[in-house]
C-alpha angles and dihedrals in degrees: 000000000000101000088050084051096057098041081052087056107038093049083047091061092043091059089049115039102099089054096053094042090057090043098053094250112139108182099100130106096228089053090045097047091048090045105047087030085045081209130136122286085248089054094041091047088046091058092053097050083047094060086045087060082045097061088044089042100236134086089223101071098082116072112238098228092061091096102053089046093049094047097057089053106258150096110249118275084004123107128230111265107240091252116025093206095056112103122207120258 
């Protein structure tokens, strides 16, 4: 169940990042990673991806264009909401 618990997370944080990172939150594995690593969103992102595959055990799981779509702030084939810090009703 843990490990169900941590690819939830991380995959979480992926989807969001862009989000938190427009609205000042910094609780997120793809901002810390880009912060302490002081490396790009796409390599932060990346690294993520790459501890997702961990927990499966493979590098394949993740699709490659993850990284290009998260770092522009949004989910694939999905448009970016008017202002990232409103919440839905």
């Amino acid at each position: 169940m843990a490990l169900t618990g941590q690819h939830v997370a991380l995959v979480n944080d992926l989807f969001s990042a862009g989000k938190e990172r427009a609205c000042g939150e910094t609780y997120n594995s793809v901002l810390i990673i880009q912060r302490t690593r002081q490396c790009a969103p796409a390599s932060a992102a990346r690294q993520v991806m790459n501890l997702i595959a961990a927990i499966h055990g493979n590098s394949s799981s993740c699709p490659r264009n993850w990284p290009r779509c998260l770092t522009a702030g949004q989910r694939p084939s999905a448009s970016v909401p008017p202002s990232p810090c409103t919440w839905p009703a």
